[in-house]
Each structure stands twice: as C-alpha cells, then as structure tokens.
N, C-alpha and C positions, 0 to 999 in steps of 0.2 A: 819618594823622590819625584820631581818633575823633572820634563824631557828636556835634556841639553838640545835648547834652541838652532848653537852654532851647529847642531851634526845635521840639520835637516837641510834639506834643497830649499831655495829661497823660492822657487816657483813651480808650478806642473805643466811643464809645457809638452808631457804626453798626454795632454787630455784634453782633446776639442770641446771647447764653449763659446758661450754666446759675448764674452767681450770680444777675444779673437775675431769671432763674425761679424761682430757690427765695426770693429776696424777695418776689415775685407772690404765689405762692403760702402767701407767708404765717406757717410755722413756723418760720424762718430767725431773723427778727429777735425773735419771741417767747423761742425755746431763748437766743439769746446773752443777753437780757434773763436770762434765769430764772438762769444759769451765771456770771451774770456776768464775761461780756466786753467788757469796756468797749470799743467803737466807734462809730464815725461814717459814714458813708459820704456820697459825692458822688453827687445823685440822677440826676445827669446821664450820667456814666461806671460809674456804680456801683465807685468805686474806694471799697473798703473803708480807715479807719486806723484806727489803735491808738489808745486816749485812756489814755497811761500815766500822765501825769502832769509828764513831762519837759519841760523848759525849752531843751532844746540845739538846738531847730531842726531838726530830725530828726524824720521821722517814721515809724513802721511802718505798713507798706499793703502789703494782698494786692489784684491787680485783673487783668483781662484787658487786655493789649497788645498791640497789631503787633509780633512779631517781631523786624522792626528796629527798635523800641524795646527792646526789652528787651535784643538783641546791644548795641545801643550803650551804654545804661544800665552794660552790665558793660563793655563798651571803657573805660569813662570810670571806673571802679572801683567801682563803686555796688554794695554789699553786699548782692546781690538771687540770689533762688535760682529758676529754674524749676520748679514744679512739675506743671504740668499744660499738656495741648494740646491745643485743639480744631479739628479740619477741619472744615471748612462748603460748600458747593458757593453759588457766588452767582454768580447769573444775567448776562449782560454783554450789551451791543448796539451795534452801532453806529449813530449817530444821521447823518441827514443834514437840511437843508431841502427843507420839504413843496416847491418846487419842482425841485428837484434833478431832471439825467439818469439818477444813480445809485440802479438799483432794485433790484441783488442782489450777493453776493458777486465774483459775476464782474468785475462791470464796476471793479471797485476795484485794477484791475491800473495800476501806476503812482503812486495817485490820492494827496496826503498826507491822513493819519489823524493828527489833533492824540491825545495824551495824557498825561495830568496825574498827580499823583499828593500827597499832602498832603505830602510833604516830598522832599531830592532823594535820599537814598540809596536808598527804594523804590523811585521809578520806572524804575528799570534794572529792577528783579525782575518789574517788572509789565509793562516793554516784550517781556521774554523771552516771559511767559508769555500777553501776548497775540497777539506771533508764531506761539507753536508754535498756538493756538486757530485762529489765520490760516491758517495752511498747511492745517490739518486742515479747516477749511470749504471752501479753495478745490483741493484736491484730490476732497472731495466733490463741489464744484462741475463739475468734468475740468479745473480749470485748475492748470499749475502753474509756471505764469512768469509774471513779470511783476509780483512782488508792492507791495504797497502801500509807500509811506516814512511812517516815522512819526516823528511833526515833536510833538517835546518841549514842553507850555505850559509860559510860566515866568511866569504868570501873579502881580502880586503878592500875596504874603496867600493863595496858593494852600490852604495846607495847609486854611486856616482852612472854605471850601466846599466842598473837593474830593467827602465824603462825598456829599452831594446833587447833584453832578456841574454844580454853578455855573461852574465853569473852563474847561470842557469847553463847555456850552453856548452862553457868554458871546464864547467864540471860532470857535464855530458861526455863531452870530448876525451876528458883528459882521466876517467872510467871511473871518476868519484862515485857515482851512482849509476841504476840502471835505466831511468825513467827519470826525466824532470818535468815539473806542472811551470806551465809559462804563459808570459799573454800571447795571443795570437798575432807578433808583432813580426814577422819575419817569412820573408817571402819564399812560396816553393823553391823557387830558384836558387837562393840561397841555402837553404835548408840540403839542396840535394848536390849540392858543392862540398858543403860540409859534412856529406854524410849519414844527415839526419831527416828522419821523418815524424808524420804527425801520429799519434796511437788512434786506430780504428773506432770509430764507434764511443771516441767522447768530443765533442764540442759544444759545451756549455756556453750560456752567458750569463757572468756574473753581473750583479747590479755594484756599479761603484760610484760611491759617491763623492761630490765636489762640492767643499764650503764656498760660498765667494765672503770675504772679510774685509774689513774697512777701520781703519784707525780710529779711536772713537775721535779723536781732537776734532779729525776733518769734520766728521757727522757733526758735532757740533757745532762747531764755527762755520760751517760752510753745507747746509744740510742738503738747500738747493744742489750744487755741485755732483753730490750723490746722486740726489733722485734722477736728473738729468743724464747720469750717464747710466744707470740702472733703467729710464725709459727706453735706452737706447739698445741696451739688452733686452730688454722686452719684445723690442719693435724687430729686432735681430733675431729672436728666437720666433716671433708670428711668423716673419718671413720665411724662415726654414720651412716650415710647416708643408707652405705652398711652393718651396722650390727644393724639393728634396735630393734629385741629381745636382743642381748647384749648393747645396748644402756641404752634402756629403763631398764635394769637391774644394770648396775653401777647408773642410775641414781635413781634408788629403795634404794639401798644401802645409795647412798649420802644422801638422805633425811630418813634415816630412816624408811622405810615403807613395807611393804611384797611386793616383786615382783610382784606378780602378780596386786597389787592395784595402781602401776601406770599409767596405762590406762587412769583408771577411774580420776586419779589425775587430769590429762595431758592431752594433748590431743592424739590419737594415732598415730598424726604425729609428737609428742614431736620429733623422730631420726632426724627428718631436721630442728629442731628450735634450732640447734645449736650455728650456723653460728654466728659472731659477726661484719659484715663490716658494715659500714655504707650507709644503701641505705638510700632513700628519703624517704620511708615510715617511715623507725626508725627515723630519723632524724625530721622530721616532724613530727614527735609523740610528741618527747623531747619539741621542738619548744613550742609546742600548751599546755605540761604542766610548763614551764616555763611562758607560760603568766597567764594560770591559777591560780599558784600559786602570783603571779604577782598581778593577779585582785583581786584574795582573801587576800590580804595585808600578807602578807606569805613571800613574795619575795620584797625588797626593791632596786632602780636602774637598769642596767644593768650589766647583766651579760654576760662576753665574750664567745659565744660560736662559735668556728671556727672547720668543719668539715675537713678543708685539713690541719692539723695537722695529726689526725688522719688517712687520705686517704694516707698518704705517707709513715706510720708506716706499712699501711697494705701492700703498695703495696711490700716495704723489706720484710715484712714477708711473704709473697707469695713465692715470689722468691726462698728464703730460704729453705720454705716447697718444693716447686716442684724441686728446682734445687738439692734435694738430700742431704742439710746438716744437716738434721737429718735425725733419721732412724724414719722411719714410725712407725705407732701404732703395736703393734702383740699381745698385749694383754695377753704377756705374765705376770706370776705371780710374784709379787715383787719381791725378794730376803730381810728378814730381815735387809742385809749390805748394801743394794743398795742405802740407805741415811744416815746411819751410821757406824758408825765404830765395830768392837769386842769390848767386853767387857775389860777394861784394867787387869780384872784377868787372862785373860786367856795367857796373855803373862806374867804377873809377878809372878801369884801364882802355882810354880811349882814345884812338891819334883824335888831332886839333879837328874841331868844325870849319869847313869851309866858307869865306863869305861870299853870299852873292850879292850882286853889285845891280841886277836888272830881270827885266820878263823874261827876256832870253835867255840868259843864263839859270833862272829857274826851270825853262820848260826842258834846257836842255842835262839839266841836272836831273830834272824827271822821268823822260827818255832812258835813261842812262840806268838809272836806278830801279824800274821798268821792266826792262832787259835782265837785268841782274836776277831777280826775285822770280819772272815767268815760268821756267822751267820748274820749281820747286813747290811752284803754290798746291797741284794736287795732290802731291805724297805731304804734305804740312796738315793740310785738312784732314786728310785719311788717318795719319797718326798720330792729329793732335800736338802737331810737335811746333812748340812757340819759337815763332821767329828771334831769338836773341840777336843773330849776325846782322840779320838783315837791318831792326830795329837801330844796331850801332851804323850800320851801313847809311840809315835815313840820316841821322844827325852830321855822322862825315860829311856830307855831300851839302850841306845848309840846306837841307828842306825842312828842318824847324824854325827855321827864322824870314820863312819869308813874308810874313804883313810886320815885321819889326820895322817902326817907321825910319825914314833915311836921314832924319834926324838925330838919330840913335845908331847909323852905323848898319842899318838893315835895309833890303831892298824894296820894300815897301810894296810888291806886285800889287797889280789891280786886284779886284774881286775876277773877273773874267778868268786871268792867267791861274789864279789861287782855282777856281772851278777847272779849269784846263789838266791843273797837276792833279786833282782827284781820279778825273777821269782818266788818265794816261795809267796812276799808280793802280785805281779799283779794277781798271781793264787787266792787271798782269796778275793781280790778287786782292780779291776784296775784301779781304781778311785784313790784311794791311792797309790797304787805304784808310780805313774809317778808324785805325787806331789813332792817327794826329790829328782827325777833328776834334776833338775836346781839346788839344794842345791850340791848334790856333782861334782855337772861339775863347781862350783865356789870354792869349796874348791880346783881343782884341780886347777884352777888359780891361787890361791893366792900361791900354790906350785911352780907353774914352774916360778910366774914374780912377786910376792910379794918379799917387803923389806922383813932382819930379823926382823924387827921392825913390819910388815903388819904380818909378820907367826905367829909373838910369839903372838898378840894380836889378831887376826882372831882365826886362829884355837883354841887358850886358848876359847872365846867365843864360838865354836862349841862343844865343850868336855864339857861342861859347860851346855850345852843343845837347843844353840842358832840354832834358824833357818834362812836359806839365802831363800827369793824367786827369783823372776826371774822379771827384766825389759828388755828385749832383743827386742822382736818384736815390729814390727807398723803397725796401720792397716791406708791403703790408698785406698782412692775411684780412685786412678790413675791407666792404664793399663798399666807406661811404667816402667822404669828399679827400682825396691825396692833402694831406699836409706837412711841411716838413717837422721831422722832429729831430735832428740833432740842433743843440743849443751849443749856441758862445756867451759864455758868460766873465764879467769882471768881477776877481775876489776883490771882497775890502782891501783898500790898501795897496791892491797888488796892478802895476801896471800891465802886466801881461792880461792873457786872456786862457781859460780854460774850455776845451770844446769836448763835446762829448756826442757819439751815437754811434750809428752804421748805415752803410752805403751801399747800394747794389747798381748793376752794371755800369760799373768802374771801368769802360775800357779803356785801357792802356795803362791802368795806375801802377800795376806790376812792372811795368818798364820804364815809369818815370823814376826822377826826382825831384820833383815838387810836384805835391797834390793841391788842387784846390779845391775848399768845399765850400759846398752851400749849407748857412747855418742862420738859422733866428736868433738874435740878441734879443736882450730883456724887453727892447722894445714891437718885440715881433718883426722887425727887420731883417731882411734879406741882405746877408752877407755874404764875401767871399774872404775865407781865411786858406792862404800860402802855406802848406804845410813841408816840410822837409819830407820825404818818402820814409828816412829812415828813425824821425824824432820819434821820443819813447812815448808809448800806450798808441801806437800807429802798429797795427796789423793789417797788411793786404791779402788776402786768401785768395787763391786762385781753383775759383768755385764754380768758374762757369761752366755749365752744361749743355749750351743752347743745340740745337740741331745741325743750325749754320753760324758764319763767324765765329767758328771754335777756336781757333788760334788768337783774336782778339784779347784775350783776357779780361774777360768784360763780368767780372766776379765782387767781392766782399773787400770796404774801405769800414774796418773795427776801429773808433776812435774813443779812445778811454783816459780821459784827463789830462791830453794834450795840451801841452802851454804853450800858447803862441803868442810871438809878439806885437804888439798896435802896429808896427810898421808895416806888416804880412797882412793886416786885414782890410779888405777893400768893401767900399758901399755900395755894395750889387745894387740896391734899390733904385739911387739918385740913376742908373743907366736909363728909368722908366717914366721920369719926374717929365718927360717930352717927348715928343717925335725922337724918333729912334730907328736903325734900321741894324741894331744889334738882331736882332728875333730871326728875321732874313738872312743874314750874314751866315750864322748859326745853321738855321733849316738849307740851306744852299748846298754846303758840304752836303752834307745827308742825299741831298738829293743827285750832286755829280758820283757819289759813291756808285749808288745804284745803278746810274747811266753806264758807269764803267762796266761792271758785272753784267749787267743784258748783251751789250756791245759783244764781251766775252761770249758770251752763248749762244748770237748769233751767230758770230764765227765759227764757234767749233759747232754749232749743230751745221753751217753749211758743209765744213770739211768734213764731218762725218757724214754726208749726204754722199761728196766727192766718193771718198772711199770705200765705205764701208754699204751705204744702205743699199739694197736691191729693189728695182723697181718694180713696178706693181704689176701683177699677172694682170694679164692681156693689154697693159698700156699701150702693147708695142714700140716701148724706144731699147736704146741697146742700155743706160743708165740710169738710175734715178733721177740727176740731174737733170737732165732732159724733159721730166716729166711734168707736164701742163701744169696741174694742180700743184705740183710740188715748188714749183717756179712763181706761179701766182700766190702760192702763202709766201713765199720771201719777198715778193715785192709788197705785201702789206705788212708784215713784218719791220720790212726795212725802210717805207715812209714814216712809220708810226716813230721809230727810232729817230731818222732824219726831223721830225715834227718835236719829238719831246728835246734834242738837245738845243734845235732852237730856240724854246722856248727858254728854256736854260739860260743857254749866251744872252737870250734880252733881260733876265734877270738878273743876271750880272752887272752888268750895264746899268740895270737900273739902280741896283745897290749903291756902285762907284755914284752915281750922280749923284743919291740921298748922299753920303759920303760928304760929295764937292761942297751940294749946297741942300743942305738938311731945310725942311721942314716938314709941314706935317701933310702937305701934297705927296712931294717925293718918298717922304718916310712911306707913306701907305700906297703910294707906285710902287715899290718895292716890295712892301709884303703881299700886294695883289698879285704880281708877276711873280715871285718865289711862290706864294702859294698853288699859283697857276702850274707851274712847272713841277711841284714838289706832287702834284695830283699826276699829271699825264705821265710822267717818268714813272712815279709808281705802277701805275696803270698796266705802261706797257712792257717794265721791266717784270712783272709777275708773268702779261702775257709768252714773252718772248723765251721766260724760262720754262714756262709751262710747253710753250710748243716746241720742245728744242725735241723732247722726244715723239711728239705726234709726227715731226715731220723725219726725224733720223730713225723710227722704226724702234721695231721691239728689240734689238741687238745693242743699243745705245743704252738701256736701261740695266746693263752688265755693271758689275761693282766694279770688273777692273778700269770703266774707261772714267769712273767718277765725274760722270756731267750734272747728277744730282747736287752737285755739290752749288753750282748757279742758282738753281731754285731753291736750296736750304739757307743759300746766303743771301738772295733776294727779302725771302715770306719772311726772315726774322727780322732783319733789318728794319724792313719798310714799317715793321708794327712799332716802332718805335715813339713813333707821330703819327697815328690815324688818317691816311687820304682822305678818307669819308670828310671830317673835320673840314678841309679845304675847300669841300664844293659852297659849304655853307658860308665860308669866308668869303670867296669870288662871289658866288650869287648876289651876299648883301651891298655889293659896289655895284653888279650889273641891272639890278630889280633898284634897291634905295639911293646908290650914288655916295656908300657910305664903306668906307674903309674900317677893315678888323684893325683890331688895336691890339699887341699882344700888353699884355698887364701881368706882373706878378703879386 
C-alpha cells in the first residue's frame, strides 16, 4: 500500500530552515516581487505556490517536508522532485512525573516508554532511532540489559499535536505510561506546572531530516524560478553561519518558542544546519528510509529517486548566489509594502483638493502644512513609518498643483515661490519635501510637450488632487556608461504601446497615481509614458533602504507588459531639440530640499547648544552659549547658509526669466546659476550637518535626540547629482564663456 496523502500535515512548520530564513531576512520576497514570480506562500509552513493562473486544481509548490511525506507523495504518483536536504540535530528527553521513582537512565530497565509520532508510517523510523539513542545512553550508563518497552500512542488526532509533544504528555498525565520519549519542545516552566520532569542523564540529539520538494511542472516550465529562490536559500543559509545568535533567533521566532529556549531545542550548531545540498550522508539517509518504509509495507514498488536533478538546480543556484544576482541577506526590517500593496483607501478615499488661486496662497498653504508634519518628522524617521496622512494631507491643501498653468485652472507660482514651498516643507521634514519633486518636474513636462488633449486631462487630474511619482532611474551592477533600458514598444497592428523593465529610486511612486517613466522606443528615443499606479504587470515595491530619506519611498517600479495608450505617451526628447531651462527647473527643487534640512540643523544644533551643551572647562562663562568659539562657528555657519540661499533665490529668478523669454543666453543663465547654487548649498548643507555635533557636544550624538538624522538625509540626497560635476559646469562659462548644455 502507499501512504494516504490526505492524513499527512501539508507542511513542517516545527522545523526551522533556511526558506523561513531568507523570508526573515527579508530580500527573498522583495527579488520574487521585482522578477516577477508570481507566489503565495503559507505563513504557517512556509509552503511556497505558483500563482500561474490555472484553473485545474493543481497546484505548483516548492516547501520543506518529513521525508515520509515526500516518499509517500511519490508512492502515490504525485509529480514532485527532491531537490534539496537538510540535517538538523534536535534535542530529545524523556519526560517522567515530578513524583516518579525514576531518576536516571538506569532505572528504565524494563519500564514502558510511550511514543508518538504525527502519522503511523514515521513512528517505526522514530522508534528505531530512539532505540539506538537508548542503548547508547544506557551503555554509558554500564547497563546493558534489561531495556525499556516501548508502547506505541495511538492517541486520536495524534498527528495534529504531536510537534508540541501534546500526545506524549496527555498520556504521561493521565498514567497510560511510566516514561514518555519526546522532543525537547517544552519549557521548564511549563513542564513543572504540569508536574513533569526531564529523566536525568539522557539528552540526545537526534539527526532529523528535511526534504525541501518542488512540483516537477514548475521545475520544468519555470526552472529559473527555482534556482532563484534555492539561491536565496543558499545565501540564507551562508548567512546563518556567520550570524549564529541572529540565526538561532529568527529561528526561535519561526517555531514559536522564547529565544533563548532554542538551544536547548536544537542543537547549538543549529547556525550550520542550514545548508540544503545534497551530500552523500543526506542522501543516504533518504535511501535507508525509503527501504524502511519499503520493508514495513508502508511503501509499495519503486520509487524514482535521482540525485543529479537536484545537483544541477544547485549548482545554478550557486552561481546566482555568488555571482551577485541577488542582494545578500542584511537583515534588514521588512517594510509592511514590501509584499503588498497600500491600502486601496488611501488613494480613493479622499476629501476634494483645494484650489489655489496665487503665491500667497501657496506660501501660506505651505506654512500650514509645515506646521502640521514638524512634530512627527523624528519618530517617522526612527520607525520607518510612511507618511500616508500626511501625503493625503499635501494634496487637500493644493500643493500638487502649484506650477498647473492658470490657463488650466492652476495657479501657476513662480519658480522662486515653488523653491520657497520646498524650503518651508524640507525645513519641517526632509523626508517629505523631496517626495513631490518628481511630481512637479512632470507636471512641467506635460507643459512644455503635452498635447492639448495630455494638459486638459493631466493637469485636470492634478487639481483634482492626483499624484505623479517618479520611474526615471535604473539601478545596474555594471561600471560602464548608464543607459536606459526599459523599452516602449508598438505591437503590429496594435495602437497601444507595450512597456517593459524596472525602476529604482522611485520616490514617491508608492503614493502616487500616475507613474511616469522614462523609456526608449524603437527609435532610441526618450520617452515619457503616464502610467496608471494601479494598471496590470505594474508592481511598486517598497525596497528602499537608504540610511536617510527612509520614509520617501524611493524603492522598485516592476514594469511587465504594461499597455499603454499613445495618448499617455509624451516626447521627452523634443524638451532637448533647444534651449531649455527644463534641467534647472528640475535640479532647483533638489537643491531648496537640502536648504531646508541644513536650516533644520542649524536650528536644532543652536537649541541644543541653549539647553543641553555644557561649556567648555576653563572657558569661564556660566553657558555654552556664551562661548567665543562657539559663537564664532555659528556665525560662519550662519553666513554660509544666508550666501547659499541667496544664491538660490537669484536662480530662481533666473529660471522664471528663461521662462518669460527663452533662449539659449537665458536658458544657460539658468543652468549656470542653478548649478552655482546646486554646488554651495551642497557644500554647506553637509558642512552644517556635520558640525551640528562638533559644536552641540558629545551628548547630541544620543539616539534618543535623533539629530543624525539631518546628516543621513543630507549625504544621501545630495549624491543624487554629484556637486563635484558643477564646478566643471560653472568654470567652463567663467575660463571659456561657454554655457553646459544638459543633453539626453
């Protein structure tokens, strides 16, 4: 006979492995996102399946099994391949009651030992192997007759408790037996509530082992898929190796159990029995319980089992792992969105956007909004925690639509006022600030190269309260020249447009809806196609890591055979065919962000000067404040700040003029003075966050005042656009008399 399938557990989720781990840890479920590998997974077993699309009732699933699940799976013909095996040492005891005569291995001569097992073809495997455990204790012991009988539970519904050792106990308890053999899954604490303790002088580890198994269809049709997440077990299991307290601690968590009583589970080399290849030992293990079950009429026929299947899965997945195609473990903390999506309210349930009508009324809707967000910006950074309110908060207030020309219904601010509202917004949270650059360096597109048809429906949409994020960059593991590669292409026939790639830092695309990306058409042209946030093969992953601007969401735009329509696609090119002061426009934001964030940290490093710092032995004043040198670094400090926003406002200015009356004098006045400015504001916003602790003292450097947080949101930002770059800009006007051009 073979094993009735339905009576087995469909997963082992008492047994820490290395898929569990590399979902821990976090990059697992991000890469399948980004590669798009449509799955699912059971949080319980962590049995991974296929979401192909199919209707037959079938499913494709890679997961870790008992052995005898997996031999019987194929007894019974099930289309399933072994690929990998993990050995694990897991602790065992035998339990008696806290009044019991029996206090050590010895005395167990004769005595019945109940033992259970979750189903019946295991418990032979497990009675063998708690025997040989038996003899080897009570030889140590000097006894070697008289051994123990061990008396079978057939407790009902056994399989369903067995991992927690409920069957075992229950028949401890209730004086079925004298002594039960159990796993070591159950805490002193508990054990001595119940009554029960552990028997002296036996604590074995048995070796138990774990199939991991995969539907052959998937391996077939999709073999990549496999080795891909098999690399990632790899890479999860190198990691254990070298973080073996953090090992041993995700795998506390998987199983349910307090930290510290994994040890005692486990063995304490659990960190290196992660590993899943197949050597001769694993393999030979399988072997030897395929014939056992074989001989115990358990197992009917032959059953295929072929190791170099397997050895050839791994040896891709190796590859993969070492040759850098994914990113290693870091261990860093999920993101809620990193496997889902926002909630669909937060983009439809919204009060009306408000219109504004002037400067003023922008500066004072910025003010306001300001104010709002200040309080909350350090614990947002600290925790990671995405401004949703706030983001709905920006569009109520029409701060999305303020360069929407007044043609259109929108107040059209200056460039000046538009650098005004950054720096007001980046001053309360720079996090924020720099998420609706990319929204309004696209509404200014659709100004200069949108149809009437693209203005009256784009911008209607932004007044309205709609937000645009950003698909622009790509992130490559190559050193030579950036080039884009997501393509827009037109099928035969088909008037739509098909786009295809992926995007990195996307900020904001997680709070839009409409993405725009940059894409080459067949002509190698620079396009910009209007994507709906939520249109299908559109995946945004919220992947970003960075140091600073962690609340930005500045992460992964997956674009996989998205259809777009010709009215949604704009010729980013023709913005380039002349003088232009789109490039300036663009770099400007960037640069009032920064302003804002320094401004921030000189503030709070003065106020923590006010309060907190202690002045300097033998300075002789009663405060820090007071003190010479401390007073003279804010005053260079603080002209350098007064010089770069300067610089700033006349780049503003100069924009608006290219603006009024474009040519290619004004156009590169414009990028000379933004670039002038986009240099010094760098310059001094690194300075200003660097010295916020030189001058507030060793006490400021405390995690709970979180002032680091100025200079982590400075140093990432600014690398966005190389200052360096700039000097070379300005010099070649002030030495040749010749204005940079930006070109795409």
């Amino acid at each position: 006979m073979s094993i009735r399938i339905g009576a087995l557990p469909s997963g082992e989720p008492g047994v820490p492995h290395a898929l569990a781990l590399a979902y821990a840890l976090g990059e697992l479920p991000l890469d399948l996102r980004r590669n798009d590998i449509p799955i699912t997974r059971d949080a319980g077993s962590f049995l991974v399946r296929r979401n192909d699309g199919r209707n037959d009732g079938s499913d494709d699933f890679l997961a870790f099994e008992h052995p005898v699940r997996a031999l019987g799976r194929l007894a019974a013909g099930d289309k399933i391949a072994v690929i990998g095996l993990q050995m694990q040492e897991r602790q065992m005891v035998v339990l008696v009651r806290s009044g019991s005569a029996l206090r050590s291995v010895a005395d167990l001569k004769g005595v019945g030992i109940g033992i259970a097992d979750r189903y019946p073809p295991a418990i032979g495997l497990r009675k063998r192997e708690a025997a040989r455990l038996m003899d080897e204790a009570l030889r140590r012991a000097g006894t070697s007759d008289g051994e123990p009988a061990w008396v079978e539970l057939r407790a009902e519904n056994v399989h369903d408790d067995a991992a927690s050792g409920g069957s075992e106990l229950r028949a401890l308890l209730h004086g079925e037996v004298e002594a039960v053999y159990a796993d070591r899954a159950v805490s002193p604490e508990t054990l001595q509530l119940l009554g029960v303790r552990e028997l002296e002088g036996f604590l074995p580890a048995a070796s138990e082992l774990t199939a991991l198994v995969v539907s052959s269809r998937w391996l077939q049709e999709r073999p990549e898929d496999i080795e891909r997440l098999l690399a990632h077990v790899h890479s999860a299991a190198e990691w254990a190796t070298r973080h073996p307290a953090e090992a041993h601690r995700l795998a506390a968590k998987q199983l349910g159990v307090p930290e510290q009583a994994i040890g005692s589970f486990y063995s304490e080399r659990l960190h290196r029995q992660f590993g899943v290849d197949l050597t001769e030992q694993k393999w030979d293990r399988l072997i030897g319980i395929r014939q056992e079950l074989q001989a115990g009429g358990w197992l009917q026929g032959e059953i295929a089992l072929d190791p170099a299947q397997g050895h050839a899965v791994h040896r891709k997945a190796v590859v993969i792992a070492e040759g850098g195609e994914i990113e290693r473990p870091q261990k860093e903390p999920l993101s809620l969105y990193a496997e889902r999506d926002l909630p669909p309210s937060f983009f439809f349930e919204r009060p009306p956007a408000r219109r504004l009508h002037s400067d003023e009324e922008a500066l004072a809707a910025a003010r306001t909004f300001a104010d709002e967000i200040r309080a909350g910006a350090s614990d947002r950074d600290r925790g990671r925690s995405l401004p949703l309110t706030e983001m709905r908060r920006l569009a109520e207030l029409g701060l999305l639509g303020l360069v929407v020309p007044k043609a259109y219904g929108g107040p059209e601010v200056s460039t000046r006022t538009l650098v005004d509202v950054f720096k007001i917004i980046s001053h309360a949270d720079g996090s924020i600030g720099q998420i609706p650059q990319n929204h309004h360096f696209f509404v200014k597109t659709i100004e200069l190269i949108g149809s009437e048809e693209q203005k009256s429906f784009f911008f209607r949409e932004v007044l309205q309260g709609a937000q645009f994020g950003n698909g622009l960059a790509e992130r490559s593991r190559g050193k030579g020249e950036r080039k884009i590669k997501t393509s827009i292409r037109r099928a035969d026939g088909d008037r739509d447009y098909e786009l295809n790639g992926s995007k990195f830092y996307s900020t904001g695309a997680l709070y839009s809806h409409w993405i725009p990306v940059t894409a080459l058409n067949e002509d190698e042209q620079r396009v910009t196609a209007f994507v709906p946030r939520h249109a299908a093969g559109v995946t945004v992953l919220d992947d970003w890591s960075g140091i600073g601007q962690r609340t930005t969401a500045s992460g992964s735009v997956v674009l996989r055979g998205v259809k777009v329509p010709e009215k949604q696609v704009l010729p980013h090119w023709k913005i380039f065919e002349g003088p232009q002061y789109f490039s300036p426009f663009g770099q400007i934001m960037h640069a009032a962000i920064d302003f804002g964030i320094a401004r921030a940290a000189l503030e709070d490093a003065a106020a923590f000067v006010r309060s907190h710092t202690r002045p300097a032995y033998g300075s002789g004043v009663a405060t820090a404040a007071e003190e010479p040198d401390l007073v003279r670094r804010f005053g260079e400090l603080g002209i350098r700040l007064q010089a770069s926003e300067a610089l700033l406002d006349r780049a503003a200015e100069a924009i608006d003029l290219a603006r009024a009356e474009l040519n290619a004098h004004t156009a590169g006045h414009a990028a000379l003075t933004v670039d002038s400015a986009k240099w010094l504001v760098t310059e001094t916003a690194i300075e200003i966050t660097n010295a916020l602790f030189e001058v507030a003292g060793t006490s400021s450097m405390d995690r709970k005042h979180n002032l680091d947080r100025h200079w982590r949101n400075v140093r990432i930002h600014t690398l966005h656009d190389p200052a360096r770059l700039k000097l070379h800009h300005v010099g070649k006007w002030f030495l040749n008399g010749v204005y940079h051009e930006y070109k795409i």
